[in-house]
N, C-alpha and C positions, 0 to 999 in steps of 0.2 A: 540266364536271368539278368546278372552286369550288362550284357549285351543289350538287352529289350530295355532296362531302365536309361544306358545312354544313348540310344536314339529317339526314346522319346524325350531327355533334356535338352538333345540338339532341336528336335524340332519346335522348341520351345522358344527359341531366339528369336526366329522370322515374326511370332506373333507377340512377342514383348517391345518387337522393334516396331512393328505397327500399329500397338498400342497408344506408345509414347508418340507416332506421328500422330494419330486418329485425334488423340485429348492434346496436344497442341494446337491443330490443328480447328477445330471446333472449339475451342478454349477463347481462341484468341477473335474466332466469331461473333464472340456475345456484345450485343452490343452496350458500350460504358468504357471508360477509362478507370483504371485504377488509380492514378493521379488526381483526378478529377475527383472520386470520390473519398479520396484520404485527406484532400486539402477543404474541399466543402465548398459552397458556393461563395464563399468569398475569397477564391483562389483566383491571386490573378493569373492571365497568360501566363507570365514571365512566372513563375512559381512552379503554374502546371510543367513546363516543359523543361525546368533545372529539376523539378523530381521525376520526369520520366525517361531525364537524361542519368540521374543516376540507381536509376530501377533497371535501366538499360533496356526500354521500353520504344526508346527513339530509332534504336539499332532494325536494319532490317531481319523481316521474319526467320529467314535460313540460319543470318549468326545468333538469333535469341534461339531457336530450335538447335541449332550445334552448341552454343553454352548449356543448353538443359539436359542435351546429351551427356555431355562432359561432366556436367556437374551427378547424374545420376551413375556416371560410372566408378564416382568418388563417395557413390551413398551419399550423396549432399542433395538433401532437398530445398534446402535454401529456410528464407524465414518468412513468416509470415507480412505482407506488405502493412496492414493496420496495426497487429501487435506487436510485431515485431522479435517472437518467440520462435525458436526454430522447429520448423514443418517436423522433424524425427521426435523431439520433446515432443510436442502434439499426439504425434499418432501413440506413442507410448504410453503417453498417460488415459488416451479414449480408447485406442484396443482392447481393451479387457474389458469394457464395456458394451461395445458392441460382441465380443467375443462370447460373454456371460449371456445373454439377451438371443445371439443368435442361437447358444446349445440349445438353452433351453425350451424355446420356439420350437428348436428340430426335437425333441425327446418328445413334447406334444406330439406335433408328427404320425412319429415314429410311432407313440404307443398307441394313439389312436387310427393310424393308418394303414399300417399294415393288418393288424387283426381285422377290420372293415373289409380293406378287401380280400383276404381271406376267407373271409364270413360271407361276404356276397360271392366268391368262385365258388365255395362246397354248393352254397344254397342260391344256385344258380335260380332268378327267373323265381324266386320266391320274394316276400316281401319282405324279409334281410335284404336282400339283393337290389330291389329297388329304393326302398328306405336308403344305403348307406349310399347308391350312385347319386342319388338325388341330394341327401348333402352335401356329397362330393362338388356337385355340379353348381350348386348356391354357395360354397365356399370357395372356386373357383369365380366368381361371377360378381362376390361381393366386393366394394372398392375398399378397401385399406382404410384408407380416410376415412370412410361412413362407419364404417365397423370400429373405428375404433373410438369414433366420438361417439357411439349407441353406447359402448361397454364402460368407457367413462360415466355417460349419466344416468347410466344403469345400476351398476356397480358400487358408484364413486361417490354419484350427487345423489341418487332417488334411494340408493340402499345403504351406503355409507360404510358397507361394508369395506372396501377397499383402496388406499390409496390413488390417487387421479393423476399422479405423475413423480418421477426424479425417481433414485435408484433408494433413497435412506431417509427417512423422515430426521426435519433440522436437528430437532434434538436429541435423538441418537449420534447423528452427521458431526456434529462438534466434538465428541469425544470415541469417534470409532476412527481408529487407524490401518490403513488398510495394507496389507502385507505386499499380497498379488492383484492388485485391482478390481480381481475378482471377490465381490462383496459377500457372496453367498457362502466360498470358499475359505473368506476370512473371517467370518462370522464363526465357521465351524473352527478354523484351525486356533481362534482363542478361544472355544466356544465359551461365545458370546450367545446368549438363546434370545434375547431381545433381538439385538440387533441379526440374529437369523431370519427370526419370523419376519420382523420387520423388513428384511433385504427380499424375501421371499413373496410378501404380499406386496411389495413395489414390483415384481416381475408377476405376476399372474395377468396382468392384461394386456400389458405390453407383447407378452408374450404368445397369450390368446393368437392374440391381431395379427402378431409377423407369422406365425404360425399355421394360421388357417389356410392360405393357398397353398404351401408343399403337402399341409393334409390331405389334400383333396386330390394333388396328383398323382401323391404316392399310392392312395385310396382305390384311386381308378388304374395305375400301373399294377400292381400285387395284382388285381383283381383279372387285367387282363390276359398276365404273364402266367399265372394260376390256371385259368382256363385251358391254355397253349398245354401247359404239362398235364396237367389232370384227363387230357386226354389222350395223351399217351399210352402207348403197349405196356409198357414197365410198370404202369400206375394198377391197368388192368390184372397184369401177375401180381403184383403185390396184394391185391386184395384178394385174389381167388386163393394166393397160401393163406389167408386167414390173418393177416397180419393189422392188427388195428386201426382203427379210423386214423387215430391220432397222431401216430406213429406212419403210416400214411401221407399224411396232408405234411408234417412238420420236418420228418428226418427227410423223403423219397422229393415230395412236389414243393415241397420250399425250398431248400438246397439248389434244387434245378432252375426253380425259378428266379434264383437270387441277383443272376447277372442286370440284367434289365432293371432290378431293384435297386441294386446299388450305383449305377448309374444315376436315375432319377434322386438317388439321397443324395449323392456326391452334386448334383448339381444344383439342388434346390439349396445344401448348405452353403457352397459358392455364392449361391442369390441372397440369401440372407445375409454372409456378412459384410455382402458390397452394397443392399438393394434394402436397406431398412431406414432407408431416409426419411421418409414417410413416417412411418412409427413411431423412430426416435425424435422427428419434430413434436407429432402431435402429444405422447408422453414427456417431453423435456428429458430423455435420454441422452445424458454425454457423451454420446459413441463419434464415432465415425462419418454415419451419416448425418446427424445433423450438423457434425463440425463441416460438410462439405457444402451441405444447404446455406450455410450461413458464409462460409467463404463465395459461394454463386452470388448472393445478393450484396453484397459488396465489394464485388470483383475483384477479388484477393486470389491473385492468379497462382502465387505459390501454393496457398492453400488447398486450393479446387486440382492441379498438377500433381503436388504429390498425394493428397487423398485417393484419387482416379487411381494411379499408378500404384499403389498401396494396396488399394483393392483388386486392382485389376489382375497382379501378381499372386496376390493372394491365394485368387480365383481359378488361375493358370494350375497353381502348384495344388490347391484340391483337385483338378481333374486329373493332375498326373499321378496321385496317390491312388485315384478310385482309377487308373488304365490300371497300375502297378499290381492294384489288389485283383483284379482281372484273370493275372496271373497264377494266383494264387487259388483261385477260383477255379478255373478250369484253365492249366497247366499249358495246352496245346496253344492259347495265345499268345504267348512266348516266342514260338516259333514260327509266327505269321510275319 
């Protein structure tokens, strides 16, 4: 087991090494100067290029890509070019927010996708079956965007039921202190029951929204990998000793079917905490991705570099927990 965890760490270099070229690379693409837009239009030349001499922006590409080398072998992601706050503060203080925002997006998911398809493999070609493919297939189909402005003035504006954006309503927000960034978590560990409900009814749409596409393909994955087993010889013994539906389907055909499943969770939750950009714009979510949306549009090259590589890592080390769990799962993978 040591064995199979260190070579897939090693195999993990090549594509963290590629990473870091890919998002320099493309980073440095876009087009805008960072000088340019921190001094403003009334920057003169002579201005622009003493601040892009000491941004070290003037330098050719190879030694600003060997400094970002160096410096991320130091854990130094440098500071932000407009605020000047350092990129590692940043992520520390938005992590738990996009962290809090993506569980709960996945627990959605989760509790509504796997039983879906579940319900559509027993009741194969029934209208369970079509019912749940079919909102699989519109929650795969819907943009992010559109859905989540529908549930805002749906929710927000026409019913009033729910908060329209931020994580805390102000006047809670002034006097709640938060432990672990995680608001819901905080809420309980003073419990606080205001500020629970209230942290909780700022996550219900947000979370809807980032949530609805892994519902839909965990929905359609369960449902396919369920079929695979449920047709099975093993399935067929099991029922002919008489052994119940339920016990059936959850301990024999789920179990079996789980590799395939956990895949698809492990990788939808990688999408989520690197891939909620969108959401957390349209909600005014502090996380991560909107801190990088907003480093893009004013070409804040630290910001948009170590965000990418933040998530990107991130993203790496979930898939190497769900090979790890693999292991675990069915044992013989170890020895491949």
């Amino acid at each position: 087991m040591f064995q199979y965890i260190v070579k897939r760490l090693l195999g993990l270099l090549p594509v963290l090494f590629g990473i870091t070229l890919l998002v320099f690379i493309f980073l440095h693409l876009i087009p805008g100067d960072p000088a340019t837009v921190l001094l403003g239009e009334r920057g003169t030349p002579e201005q622009v290029e003493i601040l892009r001499a000491r941004l070290g922006l003037n330098q050719p590409l190879p030694l600003q890509y060997l400094a970002f080398l160096w410096s991320l072998l130091r854990f130094d992601l440098g500071n932000s070019i407009i605020s000047g706050i350092p990129i590692i503060d940043e992520i520390r203080s938005r992590w738990p927010a996009t962290f809090e925002l993506s569980v709960v997006a996945m627990l959605v998911a989760l509790v509504i996708g796997i039983p879906a398809g579940i319900l559509a493999a027993v009741r194969k070609n029934s209208w369970l079956d079509n019912l749940a493919m079919s909102g699989s297939l519109i929650g795969v189909s819907l943009p992010v965007y559109w859905l989540g402005l529908m549930l805002i003035y749906l929710f927000a504006v026409y019913l009033k039921w729910l908060p329209p954006s931020g994580r805390i309503s102000v006047d809670l927000g002034f006097g709640f202190k938060s432990i672990t960034g995680v608001y819901v978590l905080d809420a309980l560990l003073r419990w606080d029951l205001a500020a629970l409900q209230d942290a909780i009814a700022h996550l219900i749409l947000p979370a809807l929204t980032l949530g609805t596409i892994p519902l839909a393909i965990i929905a359609r994955i369960t449902r396919s990998a369920m079929l695979e087993v449920l047709s099975q010889d093993y399935i067929r013994t099991a029922r002919a000793k008489g052994l119940p539906e339920y016990w059936v389907i959850l301990k024999h055909a789920l179990k079996n079917a789980f590799l395939p499943i956990v895949t698809t969770i492990g990788l939808q939750f990688g999408t989520l905490l690197g891939g909620a950009i969108l959401t957390e714009t349209i909600f005014s979510w502090p996380g991560i991705g909107s801190w990088i949306y907003t480093g893009i549009l004013t070409r804040d090259y630290p910001i948009v570099q170590g965000g990418v590589i933040f998530v990107a890592v991130t993203f790496v080390l979930i898939n190497l927990a769900v090979d790890i769990s693999y292991a675990f799962f069915d044992p013989r993978i170890q020895y491949r």
